[in-house]
Structure formats: C-alpha cells, structure tokens
C-alpha positions in Angstrom: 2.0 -28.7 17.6 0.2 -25.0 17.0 1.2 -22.9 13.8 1.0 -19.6 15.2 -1.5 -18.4 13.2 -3.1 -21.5 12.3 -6.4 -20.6 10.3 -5.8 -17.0 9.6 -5.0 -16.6 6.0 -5.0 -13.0 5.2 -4.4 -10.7 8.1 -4.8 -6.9 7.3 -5.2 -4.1 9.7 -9.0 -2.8 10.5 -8.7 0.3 9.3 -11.8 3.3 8.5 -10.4 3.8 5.3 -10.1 0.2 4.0 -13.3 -1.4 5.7 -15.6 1.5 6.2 -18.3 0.4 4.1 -17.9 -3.7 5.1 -20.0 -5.7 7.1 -19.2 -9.0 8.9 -21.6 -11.8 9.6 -21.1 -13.8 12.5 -20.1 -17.5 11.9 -22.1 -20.4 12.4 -19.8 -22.9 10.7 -16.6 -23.9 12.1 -15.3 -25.0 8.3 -12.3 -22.9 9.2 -11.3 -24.7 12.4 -11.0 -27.9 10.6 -8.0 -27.9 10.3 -6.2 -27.1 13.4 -5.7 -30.0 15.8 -5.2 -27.7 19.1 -5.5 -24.2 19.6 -3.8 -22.0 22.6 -5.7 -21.6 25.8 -5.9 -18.8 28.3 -5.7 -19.9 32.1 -9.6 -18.5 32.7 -11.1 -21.0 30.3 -9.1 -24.3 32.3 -12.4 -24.9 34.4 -14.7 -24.9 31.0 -12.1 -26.7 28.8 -11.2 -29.6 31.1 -13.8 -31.6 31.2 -14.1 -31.8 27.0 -10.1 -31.3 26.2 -7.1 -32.8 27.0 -5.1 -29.5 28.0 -1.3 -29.9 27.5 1.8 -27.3 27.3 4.1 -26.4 24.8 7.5 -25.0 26.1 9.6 -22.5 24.4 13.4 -21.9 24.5 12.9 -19.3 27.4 11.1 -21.8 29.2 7.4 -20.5 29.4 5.2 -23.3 29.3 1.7 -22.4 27.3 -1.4 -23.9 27.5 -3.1 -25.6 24.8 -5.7 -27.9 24.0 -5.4 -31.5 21.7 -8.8 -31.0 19.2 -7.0 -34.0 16.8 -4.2 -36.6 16.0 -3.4 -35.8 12.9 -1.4 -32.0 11.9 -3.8 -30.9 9.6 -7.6 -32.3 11.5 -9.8 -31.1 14.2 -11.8 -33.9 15.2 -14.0 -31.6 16.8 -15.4 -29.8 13.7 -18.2 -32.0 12.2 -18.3 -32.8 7.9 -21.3 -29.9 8.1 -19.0 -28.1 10.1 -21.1 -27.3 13.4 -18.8 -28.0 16.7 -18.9 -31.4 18.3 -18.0 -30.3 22.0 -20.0 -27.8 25.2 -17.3 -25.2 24.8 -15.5 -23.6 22.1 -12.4 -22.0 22.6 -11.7 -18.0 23.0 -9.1 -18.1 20.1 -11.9 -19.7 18.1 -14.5 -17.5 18.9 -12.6 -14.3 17.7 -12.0 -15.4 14.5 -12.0 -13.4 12.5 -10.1 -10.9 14.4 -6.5 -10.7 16.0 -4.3 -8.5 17.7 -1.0 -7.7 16.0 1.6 -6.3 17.7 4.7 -4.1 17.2 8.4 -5.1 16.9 9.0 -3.9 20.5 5.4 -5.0 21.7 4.1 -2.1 22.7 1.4 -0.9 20.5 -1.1 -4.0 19.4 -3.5 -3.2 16.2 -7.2 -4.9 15.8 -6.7 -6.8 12.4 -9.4 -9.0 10.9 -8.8 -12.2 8.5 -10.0 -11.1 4.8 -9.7 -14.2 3.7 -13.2 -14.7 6.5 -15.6 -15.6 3.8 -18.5 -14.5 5.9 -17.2 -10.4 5.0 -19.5 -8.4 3.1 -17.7 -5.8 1.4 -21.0 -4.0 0.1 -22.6 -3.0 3.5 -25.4 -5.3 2.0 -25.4 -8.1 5.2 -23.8 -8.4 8.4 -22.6 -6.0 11.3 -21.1 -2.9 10.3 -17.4 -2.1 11.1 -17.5 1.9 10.5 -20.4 4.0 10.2 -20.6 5.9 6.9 -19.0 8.6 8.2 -16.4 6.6 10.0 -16.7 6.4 13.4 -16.7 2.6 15.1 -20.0 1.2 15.3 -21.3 -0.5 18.2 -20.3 -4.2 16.7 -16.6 -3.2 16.6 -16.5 -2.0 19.8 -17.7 -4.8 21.5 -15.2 -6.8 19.1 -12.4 -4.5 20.4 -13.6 -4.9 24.9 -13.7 -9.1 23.9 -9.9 -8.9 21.6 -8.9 -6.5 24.8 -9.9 -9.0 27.0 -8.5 -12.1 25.6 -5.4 -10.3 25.2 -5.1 -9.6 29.1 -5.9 -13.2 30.0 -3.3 -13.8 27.5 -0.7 -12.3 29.6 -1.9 -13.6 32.4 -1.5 -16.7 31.1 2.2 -16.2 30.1 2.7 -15.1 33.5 1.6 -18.7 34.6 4.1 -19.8 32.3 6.6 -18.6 33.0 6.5 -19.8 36.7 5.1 -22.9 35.8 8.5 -23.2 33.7 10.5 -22.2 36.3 9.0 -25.1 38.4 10.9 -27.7 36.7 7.7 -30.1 36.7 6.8 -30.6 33.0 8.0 -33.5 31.1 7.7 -34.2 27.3 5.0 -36.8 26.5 3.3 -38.8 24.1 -0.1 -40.0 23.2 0.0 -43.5 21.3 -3.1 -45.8 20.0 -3.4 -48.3 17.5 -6.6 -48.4 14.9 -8.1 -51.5 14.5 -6.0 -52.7 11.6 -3.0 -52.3 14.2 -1.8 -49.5 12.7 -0.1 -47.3 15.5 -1.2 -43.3 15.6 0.9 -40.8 18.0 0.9 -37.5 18.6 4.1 -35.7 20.0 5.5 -32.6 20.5 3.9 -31.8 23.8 4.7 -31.5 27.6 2.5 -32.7 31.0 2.9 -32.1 34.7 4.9 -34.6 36.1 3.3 -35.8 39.5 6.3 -37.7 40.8 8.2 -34.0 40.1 4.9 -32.4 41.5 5.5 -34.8 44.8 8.9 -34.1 45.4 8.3 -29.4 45.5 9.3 -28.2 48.5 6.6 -26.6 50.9 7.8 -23.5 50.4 7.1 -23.6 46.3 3.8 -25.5 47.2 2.7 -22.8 48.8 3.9 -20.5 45.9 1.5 -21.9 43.8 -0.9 -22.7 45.6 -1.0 -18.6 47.0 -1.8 -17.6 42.8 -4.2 -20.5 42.1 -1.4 -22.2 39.9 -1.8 -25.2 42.0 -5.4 -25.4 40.9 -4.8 -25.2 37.2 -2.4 -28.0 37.2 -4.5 -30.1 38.9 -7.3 -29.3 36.2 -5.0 -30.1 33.7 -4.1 -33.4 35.0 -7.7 -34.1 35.0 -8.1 -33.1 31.7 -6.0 -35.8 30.5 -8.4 -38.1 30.8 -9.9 -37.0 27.8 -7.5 -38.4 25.6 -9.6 -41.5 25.9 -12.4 -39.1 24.4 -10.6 -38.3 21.5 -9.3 -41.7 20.9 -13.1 -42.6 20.7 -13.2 -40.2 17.9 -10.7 -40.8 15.7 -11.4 -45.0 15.6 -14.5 -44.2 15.5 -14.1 -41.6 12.5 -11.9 -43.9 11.0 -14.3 -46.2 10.8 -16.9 -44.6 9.4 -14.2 -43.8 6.7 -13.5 -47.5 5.8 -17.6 -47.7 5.9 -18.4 -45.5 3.2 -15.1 -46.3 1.0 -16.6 -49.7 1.4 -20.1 -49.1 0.3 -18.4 -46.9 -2.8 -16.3 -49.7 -3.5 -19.4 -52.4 -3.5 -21.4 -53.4 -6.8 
C-alpha cells in the first residue's frame, strides 16, 4: 500500500556547502500529501491516530508487521487533504509533519544523514524568506537543530516501532483483509493489500504470550488498533461523499 518514499521527489543530503545560504518556510498546505493514501505510523502516535484513522499493518517477508494508517481508497488520493489543501482531520501524522526532511541511511545502517526534499517548493535558496539552515559562516542555526532533536526522535520511535513488529509478527495474529464499498451507482471500490489483528487468533494466545504483551504495552496497541477500525466507516463517508460532489459539479458543467 505505501511507496517507501511516497511524496519525496528529490532527496539530497543537508549539507553546509550546498544549502548554506537557503532558507525553508514552514508549510501550511498539505498539496504534497495529496497523494499518498496512508503513511507509516510510529507506535507513540496509536493513542492520537485512532480515533481519526483506520490503523492497519503491512507485513514483510521477514515477518515484521508495520503500522500504518488508510488516509484514501484510491493509490494515488488522500482523502484527507482538502482541494485548498489544508488537512481535514485533529492530528496529522509525524512522517507528514517532517516533510521536508528524512533520514537516509547507509548500506549497513549504521550512519543515517539529515536529507531534505529539494523538490519542497516552500525552499528559498536566496536567504530572502524562511528559517535559515546554516549561518553565513556555516555553523547550524537554531531551526536545523530543532529539525535534527524532532528527525532524531521520530527515528527512535521508529525502531521502537519495528521492535513491536517484529513480535507482533511473531504472534501469528494478523490476517490479510479487505475493505469493500459500493458508490451509489453500485460500482464496487476495495482497497487491499493490508493485514488486521485477528481476534478469534487473539482469543486462542496462551496466557503465557498474553502476558508477554501485555508486560510491553503491546496488548494495548492492538486493542487501539482494533478500535480504530471503526473508522473505515469515516472514510467511506468521504469518498461517497466526495464522489458526489464530483458528479455535482460535472453536472452543473455539463448543464445549459
């Protein structure tokens, strides 16, 4: 379901030499989140994100189930990110809010580099508006090092999110699922790809796992992202609703 870089276009290491003299300004738009129809999602942000997002898992080949939350049906559509592009929902998700900047990391992992997303049309390359990157002489200002403590940050929760995963995977609990609708003209919509908790599987753990997860709060975000489920119905809501408004104005273009 996620491209693993989704709406980063041009990814370049933040360097003193290269940026020194450019400025970003902080976005107000989400334009650039309109295209991603779920995101990843750190463990720390389940409490926030249930009650607006259905939270579901991808699962990779080793097993390690991620986190992620549904923001749209279709591949290439957020319906979460209004025409103006302001943000329909309470909370807004961490890998959002650093945009522009990511961590890349080495071939062997070890080393991770602050890079920033030149493609980011809110970059001022003339010093003339925005937050400074590099003093004139260099050094980090202020603005970047707050960037680097919040990229720091998410990166931890990131690994403490894979380490969630990878138990969570071991579990044996998640099962591939669906979520199917029809539109009003009986057209049917689905979206695939994903995996939920199981609670029949979640019934059957033995005490001593139970306890397992329930000893590292595991047992909690599970629960949380059952609950979140719900919001499917939410997002249904949306798209017939959006869909509608579609038909609408084609309508009114199409009238005399």
């Amino acid at each position: 379901m996620v491209k693993q870089l989704l709406f980063y276009d041009l990814i370049t290491p933040v360097s003193s030499t290269r940026h020194r003299a450019w400025s970003v300004k902080p976005f107000h738009k989400f334009s650039f989140a309109s295209k991603a129809n779920s995101v990843p999602l750190m463990a720390v942000e389940f409490v926030a994100a249930a009650h607006e997002f259905p939270i579901v898992f991808t699962l990779d080949d080793n097993k390690v189930a991620m986190p992620l939350v549904v923001l749209g049906f279709d591949v290439d559509r957020s319906l979460y990110v209004k025409p103006d592009g302001s943000w329909d929902a309470k909370y807004v998700p961490a890998f959002i809010r650093r945009y522009p900047f990511i961590f890349s990391a080495s071939d062997d992992g070890q080393t991770l580099t602050l890079c920033i997303d030149e493609a980011y049309e809110g970059l001022d390359r003339d010093k003339k508006d925005g937050q400074r990157l590099f003093a004139d002489d260099g050094a980090r200002t202020p603005y970047l090092e707050h960037i680097l403590e919040f990229v720091n940050e998410y990166q931890g929760e990131h690994q403490r999110t894979v380490a969630y995963g990878k138990i969570l995977g071991e579990l044996d609990i998640l099962q591939a699922s669906e979520a199917k609708f029809a539109f009003n003209d009986g057209k049917e919509h689905a979206l695939r790809g994903f995996y939920c908790v199981s609670r029949e599987k979640l019934k059957r753990l033995d005490p001593e796992k139970l306890q397992q997860i329930f000893a590292n709060d595991l047992l909690e975000l599970i629960y949380l992202h059952l609950y979140s489920l719900r919001n499917f119905e939410g997002l249904i809501l949306r798209s017939t609703t959006e869909q509608a408004a579609e038909l609408n104005e084609a309508t009114s273009e199409d009238s005399p």
